[in-house]
C-alpha positions as CSV (number, residue, x, y, z in Angstrom):
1,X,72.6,78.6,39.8
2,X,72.9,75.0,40.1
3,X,74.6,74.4,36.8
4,X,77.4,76.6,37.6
5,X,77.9,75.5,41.4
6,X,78.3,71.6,40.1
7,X,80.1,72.9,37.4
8,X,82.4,75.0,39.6
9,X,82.8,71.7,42.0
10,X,83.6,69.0,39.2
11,X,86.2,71.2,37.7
12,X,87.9,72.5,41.3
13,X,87.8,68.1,41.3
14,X,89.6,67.7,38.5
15,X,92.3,70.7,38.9
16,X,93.1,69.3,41.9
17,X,94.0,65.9,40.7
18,X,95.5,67.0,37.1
19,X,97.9,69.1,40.2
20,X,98.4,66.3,41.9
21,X,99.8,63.7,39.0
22,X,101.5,67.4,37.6
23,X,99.5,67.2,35.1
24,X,97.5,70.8,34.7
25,X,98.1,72.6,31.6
26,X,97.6,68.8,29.6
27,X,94.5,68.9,31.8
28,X,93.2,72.3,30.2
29,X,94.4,71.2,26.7
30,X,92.4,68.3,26.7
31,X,89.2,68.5,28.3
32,X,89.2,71.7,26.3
33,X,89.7,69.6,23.4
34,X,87.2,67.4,24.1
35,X,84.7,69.6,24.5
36,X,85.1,71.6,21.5
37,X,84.1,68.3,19.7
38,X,81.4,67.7,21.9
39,X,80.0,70.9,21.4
40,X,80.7,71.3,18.0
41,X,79.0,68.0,16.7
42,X,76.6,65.6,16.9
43,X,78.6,63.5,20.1
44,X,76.9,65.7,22.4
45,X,73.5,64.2,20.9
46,X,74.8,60.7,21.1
47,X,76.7,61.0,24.6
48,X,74.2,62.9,26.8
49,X,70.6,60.8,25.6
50,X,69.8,59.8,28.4
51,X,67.7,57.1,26.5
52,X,70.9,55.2,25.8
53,X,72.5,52.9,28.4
54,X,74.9,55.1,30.0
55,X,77.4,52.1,29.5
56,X,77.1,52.8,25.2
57,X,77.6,56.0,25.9
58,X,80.9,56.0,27.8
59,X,82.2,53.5,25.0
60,X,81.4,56.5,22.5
61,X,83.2,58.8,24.9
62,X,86.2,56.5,25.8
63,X,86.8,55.8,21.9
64,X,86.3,59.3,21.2
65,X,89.0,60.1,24.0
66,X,91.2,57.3,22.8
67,X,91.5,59.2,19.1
68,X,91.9,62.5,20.9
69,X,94.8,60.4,22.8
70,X,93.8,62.0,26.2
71,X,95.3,61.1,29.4
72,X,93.6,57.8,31.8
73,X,92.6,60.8,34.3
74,X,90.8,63.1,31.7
75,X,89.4,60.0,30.1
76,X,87.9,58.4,33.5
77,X,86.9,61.9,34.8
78,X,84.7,62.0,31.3
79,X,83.0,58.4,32.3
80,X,82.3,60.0,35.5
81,X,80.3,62.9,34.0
82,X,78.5,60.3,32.1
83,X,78.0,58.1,35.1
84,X,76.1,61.0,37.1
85,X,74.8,62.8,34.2
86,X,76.7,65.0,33.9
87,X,78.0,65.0,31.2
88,X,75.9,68.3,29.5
89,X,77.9,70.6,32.0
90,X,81.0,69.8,29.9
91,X,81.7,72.8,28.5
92,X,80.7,74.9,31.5
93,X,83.5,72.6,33.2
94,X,86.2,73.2,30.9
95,X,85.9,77.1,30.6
96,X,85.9,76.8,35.1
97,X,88.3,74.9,34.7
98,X,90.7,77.0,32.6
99,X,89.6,80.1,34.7
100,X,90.7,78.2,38.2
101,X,94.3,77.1,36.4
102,X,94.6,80.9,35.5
103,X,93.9,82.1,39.2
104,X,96.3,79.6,40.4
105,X,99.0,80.4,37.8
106,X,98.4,84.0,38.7
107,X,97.5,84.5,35.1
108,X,94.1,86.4,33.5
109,X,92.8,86.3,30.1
110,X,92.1,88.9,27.6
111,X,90.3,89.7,24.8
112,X,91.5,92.2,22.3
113,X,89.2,93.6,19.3
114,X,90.7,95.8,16.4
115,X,89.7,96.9,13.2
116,X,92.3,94.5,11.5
117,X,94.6,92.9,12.7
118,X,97.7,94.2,15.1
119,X,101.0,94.2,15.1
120,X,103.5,92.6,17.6
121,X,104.9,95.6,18.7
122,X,101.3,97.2,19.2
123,X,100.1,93.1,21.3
124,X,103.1,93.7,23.5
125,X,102.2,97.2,24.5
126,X,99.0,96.6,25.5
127,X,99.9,93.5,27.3
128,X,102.1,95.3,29.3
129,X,99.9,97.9,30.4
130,X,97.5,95.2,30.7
131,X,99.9,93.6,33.4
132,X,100.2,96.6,35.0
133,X,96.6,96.9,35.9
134,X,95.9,93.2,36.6
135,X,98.9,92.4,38.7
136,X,98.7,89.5,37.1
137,X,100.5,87.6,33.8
138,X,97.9,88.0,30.7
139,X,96.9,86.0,28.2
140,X,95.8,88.2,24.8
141,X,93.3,86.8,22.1
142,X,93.3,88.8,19.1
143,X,90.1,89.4,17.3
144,X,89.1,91.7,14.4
145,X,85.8,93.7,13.6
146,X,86.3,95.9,11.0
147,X,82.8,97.7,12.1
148,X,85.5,99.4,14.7
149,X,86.7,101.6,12.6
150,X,89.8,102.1,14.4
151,X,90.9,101.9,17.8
152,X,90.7,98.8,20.3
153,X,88.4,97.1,23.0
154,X,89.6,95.3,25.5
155,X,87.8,93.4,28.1
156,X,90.2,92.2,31.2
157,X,88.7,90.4,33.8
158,X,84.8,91.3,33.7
159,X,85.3,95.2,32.7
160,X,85.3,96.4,29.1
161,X,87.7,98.7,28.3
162,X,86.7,100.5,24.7
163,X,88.5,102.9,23.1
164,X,87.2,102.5,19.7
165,X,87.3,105.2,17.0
166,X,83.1,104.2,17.3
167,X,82.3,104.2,21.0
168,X,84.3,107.8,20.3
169,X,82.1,108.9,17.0
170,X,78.5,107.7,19.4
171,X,79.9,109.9,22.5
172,X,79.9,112.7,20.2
173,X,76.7,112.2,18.7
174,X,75.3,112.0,21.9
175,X,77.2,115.5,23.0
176,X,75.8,117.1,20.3
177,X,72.6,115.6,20.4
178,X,72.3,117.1,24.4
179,X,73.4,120.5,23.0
180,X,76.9,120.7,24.0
């Protein structure tokens, strides 16, 4: 519960200065960037032991940010985390921080699963209907599992829509199963 109220706080921080310079969407771009590499390597060893002096540690984060060429405000907001130690909600604070941008840019993301992949005419479709439930302007991500079968599932805002040649084939086993 605490993780994800400082979380929530430290990115509401940040979205409102990246606003301020007009600076947003780089914003999400790169303190998404930065922690995907953070996550997905051995910096996040290096950067959040506490048993280093938190001064070696934002070196390793600045340089890191410097190859990444982020911006001074996403590089100082990363000494900051490190500073307070914070640093370990990083990830948390990128994926709030994406999810505030989208609420303020009236936008919601969504996550479409198919068998294989679909085509453009089939993406737009379903965005549109998409849209139409929302209100709002979505954001697709395509995935594939061919364990579907056939058929999609969607999940738009919290709520998993599935209309999956499977979840079809296990509501009829289950019909039959009841005797109907």
């Amino acid at each position: 519960m605490i993780e994800g109220s400082l979380s929530r706080r430290y990115a509401k921080a940040l979205v409102q200065l990246a606003v301020e310079a007009g600076r947003e969407d780089e914003g999400d771009q790169e303190i998404g960037r930065f922690a995907a590499v953070y996550s997905g390597s051995p910096l996040n060893r290096v950067i959040g032991n506490r048993a280093l002096a938190a001064r070696s540690r934002k070196t390793v984060a600045i340089r890191v940010a410097q190859a990444l060429e982020l911006s001074s405000l996403t590089t100082r907001f990363l000494s900051l985390l490190i500073d307070r130690d914070r640093i370990a909600l990083l990830p948390s604070i990128a994926a709030r921080y994406r999810r505030l941008l989208d609420e303020a840019k009236g936008r919601v993301e969504a996550r479409v699963v198919g068998a294989g992949p679909l085509d453009s005419e089939m993406i737009g479709q379903l965005r549109a209907a998409l849209e139409r439930i929302s209100s709002k302007k979505v954001v697709l991500h395509e995935e594939s599992e061919p364990g579907l079968i056939g058929g999609v599932l969607i999940e738009l805002e919290g709520k998993i829509y599935d209309g999956s040649v499977r979840a079809q084939l296990e509501k009829m086993k289950a019909l039959i199963e009841r005797g109907y």
